[in-house]
C-alpha positions as CSV (number, residue, x, y, z in Angstrom):
1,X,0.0,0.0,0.0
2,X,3.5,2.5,1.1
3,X,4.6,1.3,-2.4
4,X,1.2,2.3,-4.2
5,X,0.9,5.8,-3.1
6,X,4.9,7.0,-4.0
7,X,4.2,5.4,-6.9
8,X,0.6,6.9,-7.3
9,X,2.6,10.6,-6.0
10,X,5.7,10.4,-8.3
11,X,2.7,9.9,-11.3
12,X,0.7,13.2,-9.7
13,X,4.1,15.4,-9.6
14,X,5.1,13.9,-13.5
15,X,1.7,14.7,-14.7
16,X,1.9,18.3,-13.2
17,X,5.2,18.9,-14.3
18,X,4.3,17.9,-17.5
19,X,0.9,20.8,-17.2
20,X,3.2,23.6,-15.9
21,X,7.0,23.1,-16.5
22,X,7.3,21.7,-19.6
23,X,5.7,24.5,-21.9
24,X,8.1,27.0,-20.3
25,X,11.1,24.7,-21.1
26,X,10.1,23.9,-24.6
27,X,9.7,27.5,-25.2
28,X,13.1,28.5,-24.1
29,X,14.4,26.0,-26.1
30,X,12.5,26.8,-29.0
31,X,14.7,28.9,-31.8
32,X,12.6,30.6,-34.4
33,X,14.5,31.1,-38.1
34,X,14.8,34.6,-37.7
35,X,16.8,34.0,-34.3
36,X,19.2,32.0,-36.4
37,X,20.5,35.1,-38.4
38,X,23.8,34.6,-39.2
39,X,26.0,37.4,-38.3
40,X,25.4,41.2,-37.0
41,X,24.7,43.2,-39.8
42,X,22.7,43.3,-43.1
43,X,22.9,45.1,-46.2
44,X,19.7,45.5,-48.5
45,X,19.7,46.7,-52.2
46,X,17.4,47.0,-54.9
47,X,17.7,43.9,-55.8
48,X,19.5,44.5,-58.9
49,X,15.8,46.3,-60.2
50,X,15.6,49.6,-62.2
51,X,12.6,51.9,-63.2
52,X,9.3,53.1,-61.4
53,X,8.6,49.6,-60.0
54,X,10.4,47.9,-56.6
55,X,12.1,44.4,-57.2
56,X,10.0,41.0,-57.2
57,X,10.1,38.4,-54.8
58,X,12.6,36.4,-56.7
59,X,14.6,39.3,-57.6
60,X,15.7,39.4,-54.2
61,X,16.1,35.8,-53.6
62,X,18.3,36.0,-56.2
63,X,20.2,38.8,-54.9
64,X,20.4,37.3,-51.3
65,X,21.3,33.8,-52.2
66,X,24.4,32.8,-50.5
67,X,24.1,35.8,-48.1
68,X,23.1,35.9,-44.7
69,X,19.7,37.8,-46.1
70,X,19.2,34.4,-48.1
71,X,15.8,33.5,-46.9
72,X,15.1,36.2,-44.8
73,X,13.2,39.0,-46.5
74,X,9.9,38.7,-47.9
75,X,8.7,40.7,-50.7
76,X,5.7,43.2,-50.7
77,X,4.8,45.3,-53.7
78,X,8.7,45.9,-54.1
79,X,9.0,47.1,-50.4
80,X,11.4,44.4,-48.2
81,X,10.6,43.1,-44.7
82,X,12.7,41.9,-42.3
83,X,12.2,40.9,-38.8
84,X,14.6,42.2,-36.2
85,X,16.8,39.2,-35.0
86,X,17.2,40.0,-31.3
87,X,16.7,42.7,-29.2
88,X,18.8,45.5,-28.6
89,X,20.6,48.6,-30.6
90,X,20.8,49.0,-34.1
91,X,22.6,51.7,-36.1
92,X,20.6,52.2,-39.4
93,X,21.7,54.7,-42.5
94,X,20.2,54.9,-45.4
95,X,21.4,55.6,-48.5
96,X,18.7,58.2,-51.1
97,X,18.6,57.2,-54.8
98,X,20.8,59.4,-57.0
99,X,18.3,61.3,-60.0
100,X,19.2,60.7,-63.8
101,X,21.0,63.4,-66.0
102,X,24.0,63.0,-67.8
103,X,26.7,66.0,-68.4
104,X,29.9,65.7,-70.2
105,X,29.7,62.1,-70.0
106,X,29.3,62.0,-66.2
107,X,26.6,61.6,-64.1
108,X,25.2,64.9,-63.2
109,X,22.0,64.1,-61.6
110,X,22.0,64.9,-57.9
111,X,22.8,62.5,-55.3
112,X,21.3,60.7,-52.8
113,X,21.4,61.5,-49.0
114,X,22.7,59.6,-46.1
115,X,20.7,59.3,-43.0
116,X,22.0,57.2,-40.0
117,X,20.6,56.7,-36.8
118,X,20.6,54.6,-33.4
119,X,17.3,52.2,-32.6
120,X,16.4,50.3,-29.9
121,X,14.6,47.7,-31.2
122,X,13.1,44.2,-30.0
123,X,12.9,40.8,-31.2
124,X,10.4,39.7,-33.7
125,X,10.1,43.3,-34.6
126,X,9.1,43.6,-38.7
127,X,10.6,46.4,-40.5
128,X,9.6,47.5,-44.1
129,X,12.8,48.8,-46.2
130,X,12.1,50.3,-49.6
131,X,15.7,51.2,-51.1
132,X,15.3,53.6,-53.8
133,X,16.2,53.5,-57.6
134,X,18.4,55.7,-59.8
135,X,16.6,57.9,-61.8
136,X,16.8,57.3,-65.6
137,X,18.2,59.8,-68.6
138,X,16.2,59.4,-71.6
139,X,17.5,62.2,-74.3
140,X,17.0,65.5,-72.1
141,X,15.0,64.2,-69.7
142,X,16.2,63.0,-66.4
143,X,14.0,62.0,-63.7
144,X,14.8,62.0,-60.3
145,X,15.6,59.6,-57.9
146,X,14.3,57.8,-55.7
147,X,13.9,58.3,-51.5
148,X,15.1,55.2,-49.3
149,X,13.1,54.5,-46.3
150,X,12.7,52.2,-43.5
151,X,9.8,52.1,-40.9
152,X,8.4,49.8,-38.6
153,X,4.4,49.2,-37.2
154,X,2.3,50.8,-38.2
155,X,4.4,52.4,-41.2
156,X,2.3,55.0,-41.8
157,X,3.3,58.1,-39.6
158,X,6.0,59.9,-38.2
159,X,6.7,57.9,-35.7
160,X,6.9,54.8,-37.2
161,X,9.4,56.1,-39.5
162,X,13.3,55.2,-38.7
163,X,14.6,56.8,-41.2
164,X,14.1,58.3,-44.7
165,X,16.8,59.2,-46.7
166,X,16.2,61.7,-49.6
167,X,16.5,61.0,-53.4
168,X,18.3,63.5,-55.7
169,X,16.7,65.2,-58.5
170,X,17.2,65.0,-62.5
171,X,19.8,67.5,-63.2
172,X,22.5,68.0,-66.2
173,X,24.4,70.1,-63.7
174,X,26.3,69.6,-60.3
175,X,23.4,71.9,-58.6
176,X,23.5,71.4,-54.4
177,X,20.1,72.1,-54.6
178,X,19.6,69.0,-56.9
179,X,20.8,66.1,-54.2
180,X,18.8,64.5,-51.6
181,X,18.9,66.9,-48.5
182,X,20.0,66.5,-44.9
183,X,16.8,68.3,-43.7
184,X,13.1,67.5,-43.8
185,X,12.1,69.8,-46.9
186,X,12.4,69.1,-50.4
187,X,14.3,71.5,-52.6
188,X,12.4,73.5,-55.4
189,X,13.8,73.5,-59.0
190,X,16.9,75.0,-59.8
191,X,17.2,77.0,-63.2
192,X,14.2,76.4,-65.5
193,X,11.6,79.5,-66.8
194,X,8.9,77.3,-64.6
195,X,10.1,75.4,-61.3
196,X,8.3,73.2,-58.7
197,X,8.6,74.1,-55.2
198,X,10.0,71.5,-52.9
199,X,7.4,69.8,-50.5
200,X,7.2,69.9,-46.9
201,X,6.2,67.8,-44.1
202,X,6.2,64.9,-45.6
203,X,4.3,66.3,-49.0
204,X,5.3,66.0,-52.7
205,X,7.3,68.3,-54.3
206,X,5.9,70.5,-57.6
207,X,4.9,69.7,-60.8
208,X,4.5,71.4,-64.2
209,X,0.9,72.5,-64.6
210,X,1.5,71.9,-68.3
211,X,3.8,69.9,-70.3
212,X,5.5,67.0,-68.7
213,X,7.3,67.2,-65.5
214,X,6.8,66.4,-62.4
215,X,7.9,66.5,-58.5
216,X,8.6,63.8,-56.4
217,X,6.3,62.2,-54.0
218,X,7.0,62.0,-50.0
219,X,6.1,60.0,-47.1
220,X,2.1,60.9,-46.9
221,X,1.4,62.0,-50.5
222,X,2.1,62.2,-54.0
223,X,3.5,64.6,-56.3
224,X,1.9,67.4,-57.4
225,X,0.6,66.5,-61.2
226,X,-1.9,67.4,-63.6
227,X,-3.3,64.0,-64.1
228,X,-3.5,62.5,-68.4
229,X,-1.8,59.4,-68.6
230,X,-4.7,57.0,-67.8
231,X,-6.1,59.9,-65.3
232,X,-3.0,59.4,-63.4
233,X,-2.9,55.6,-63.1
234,X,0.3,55.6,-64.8
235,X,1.4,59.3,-63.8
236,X,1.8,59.8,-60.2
237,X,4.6,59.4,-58.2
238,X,3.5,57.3,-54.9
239,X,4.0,58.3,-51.3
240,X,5.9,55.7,-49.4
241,X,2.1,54.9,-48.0
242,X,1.0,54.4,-50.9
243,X,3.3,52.4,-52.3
244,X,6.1,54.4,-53.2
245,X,5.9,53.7,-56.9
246,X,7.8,56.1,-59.5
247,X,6.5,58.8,-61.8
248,X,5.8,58.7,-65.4
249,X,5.3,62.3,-67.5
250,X,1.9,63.8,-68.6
251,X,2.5,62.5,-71.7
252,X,3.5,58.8,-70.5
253,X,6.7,58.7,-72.2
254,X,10.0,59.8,-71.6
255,X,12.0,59.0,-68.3
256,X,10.3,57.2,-65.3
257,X,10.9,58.1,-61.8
258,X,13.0,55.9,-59.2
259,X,11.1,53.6,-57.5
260,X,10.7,55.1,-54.0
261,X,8.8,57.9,-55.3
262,X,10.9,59.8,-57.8
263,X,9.4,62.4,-60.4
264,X,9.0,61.2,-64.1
265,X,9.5,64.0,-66.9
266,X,9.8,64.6,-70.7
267,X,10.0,67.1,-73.1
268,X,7.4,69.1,-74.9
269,X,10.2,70.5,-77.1
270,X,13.2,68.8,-78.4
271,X,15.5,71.5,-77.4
272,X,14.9,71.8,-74.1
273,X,16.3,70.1,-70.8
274,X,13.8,68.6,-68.4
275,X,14.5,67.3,-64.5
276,X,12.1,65.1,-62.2
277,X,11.7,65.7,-58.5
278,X,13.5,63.5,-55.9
279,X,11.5,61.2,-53.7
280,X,12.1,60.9,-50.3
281,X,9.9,62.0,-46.5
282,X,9.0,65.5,-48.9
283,X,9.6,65.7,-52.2
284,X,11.8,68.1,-54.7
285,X,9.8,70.4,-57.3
286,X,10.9,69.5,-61.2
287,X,13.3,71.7,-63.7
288,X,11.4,72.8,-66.9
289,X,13.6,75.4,-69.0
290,X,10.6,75.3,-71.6
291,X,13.0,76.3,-75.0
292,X,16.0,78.4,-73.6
293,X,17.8,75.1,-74.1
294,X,19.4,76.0,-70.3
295,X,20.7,72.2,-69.2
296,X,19.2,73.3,-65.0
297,X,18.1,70.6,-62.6
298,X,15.0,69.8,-60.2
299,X,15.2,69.9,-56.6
300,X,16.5,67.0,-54.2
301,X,14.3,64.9,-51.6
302,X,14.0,66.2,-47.7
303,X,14.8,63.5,-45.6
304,X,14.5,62.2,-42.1
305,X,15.8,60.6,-39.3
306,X,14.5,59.4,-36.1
307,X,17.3,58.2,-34.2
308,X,20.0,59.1,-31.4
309,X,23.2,59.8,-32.0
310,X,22.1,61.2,-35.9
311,X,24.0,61.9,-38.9
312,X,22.5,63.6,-41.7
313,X,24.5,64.2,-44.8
314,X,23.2,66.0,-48.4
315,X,24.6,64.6,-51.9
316,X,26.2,61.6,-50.6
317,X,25.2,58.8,-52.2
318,X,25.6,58.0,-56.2
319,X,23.6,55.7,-58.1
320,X,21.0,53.3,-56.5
321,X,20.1,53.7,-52.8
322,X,20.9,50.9,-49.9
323,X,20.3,50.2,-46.2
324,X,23.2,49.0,-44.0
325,X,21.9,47.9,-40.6
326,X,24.2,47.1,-37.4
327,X,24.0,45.8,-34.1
């Protein structure tokens, strides 16, 4: 009878342990993917993607394979996720899109600024990264670039953003106000007979109220365009919350904005120079010299930056944008 009720208590205590302990232990043992991140840093592209559109799915795949990203970002309408590995503080910069425009042979459009930052973040935490593309140079036309940004929940207001780095606009001449700026506001155009105004607080930059080009978009809305091209289906540059998609011109031809909200433009003459806005948190106004033949450029991206410990730097960054991320 002694022997029956050990027995009888040892299967009462198992049975218990079995209710209370053993969840706890098996999730302390239990190692998600994301927790087996090789390494401590990350550095996300564009995927090897050009034009108004982000990269696919298996255009990063194929840029990440054999990386320590390989298998960790999923895809969105061109915008990349990746979850935060584990907690603690991460140095982000971002890296604006430089705009199109060739001078001399060289690239003249403006460049893209850098914006870095320090983040606490935790575990499990999903951040969106949208790394914008180069603008394009299509005869006289340059468009602009194209505003890198990375945010986390809910992604849709200041204070989800981390950082936003601003893209350069189309110019055919080194023009400071033409790259992505350190501040928040976008940069007007520089030397046309009709200029766009750069945005503000997270607005789009300018457009032409005729003719064919445009501003960039920002972080809450898009350019400002006269809609044509499919009633601006096809026209409109696309805030970051809405997508962040790149401009085409009135006249849906010519050079296509950088994903990440740069300004599309074209020509209504054939001797003129034309310039699309930067993208970035508020976007540059175009350049449109109408037929002085004056080679000007359209105003750089604002950009912003959330983080301790900030640097901000204007015209920084040539060619396509990036994210590095350390911890």
């Amino acid at each position: 009878m002694k022997l029956y009720l050990i027995h009888l208590l040892l299967l009462f205590s198992f049975n218990l342990f079995s209710q209370i302990a053993l969840p706890t232990f098996y999730g302390a043992l239990r190692v998600s993917n994301q927790n087996q991140f090789q390494g401590t840093s990350a550095t996300f592209t564009n995927c090897g993607k050009t034009g108004k559109f982000g990269p696919s799915q298996g255009d990063c795949n194929s840029e990440y394979s054999g990386t320590n990203l390989d298998g960790f970002v999923t895809v969105s309408g061109g915008i990349q996720e990746w979850e935060v590995p584990v907690t603690g503080t991460y140095i982000i910069t971002a890296y604006g899109a430089q705009g199109g425009g060739l001078s001399g042979g060289s690239d003249s459009g403006g460049k893209g600024a850098k914006i870095s930052g320090e983040f606490n973040l935790t575990a499990g935490t999903v951040l969106k990264i949208l790394v914008g593309q180069k603008g394009l140079t299509v005869n006289k036309e340059a468009s602009g670039g194209g505003g890198t940004f990375v945010t986390k929940s809910p992604h849709n207001n200041n204070a989800s953003i981390l950082v936003v780095a601003g893209g350069g606009g189309g110019s055919w001449n080194n023009h400071t106000t033409s790259h992505g700026q350190a501040g928040e506001s976008g940069n007007a155009g520089c030397c046309g007979t009709s200029k766009g105004q750069g945005g503000s607080n997270g607005n789009g930059g300018g457009g032409q109220a005729t003719c064919a080009s445009d501003g960039g978009a920002g972080f809450f809305t898009n350019n400002n365009v006269l809609t044509h091209c499919g009633n601006g289906a096809e026209r409109e540059a696309f805030a970051y919350v809405n997508g962040g998609r790149g401009g085409q011109n009135y006249w849906c031809s010519g050079a296509v904005g950088g994903f990440g909200g740069g300004g599309g433009t074209a020509r209504c003459a054939g001797n003129t120079y034309t310039g699309g806005g930067g993208g970035g948190y508020s976007g540059g106004g175009m350049d449109y010299p109408y037929q002085n033949g004056t080679p000007g450029g359209a105003g750089g991206a604002g950009s912003k930056n959330n983080g301790s410990n900030a640097t901000n730097v204007s015209g920084n960054n040539p060619g396509h944008g990036k994210v590095e991320i350390s911890w």
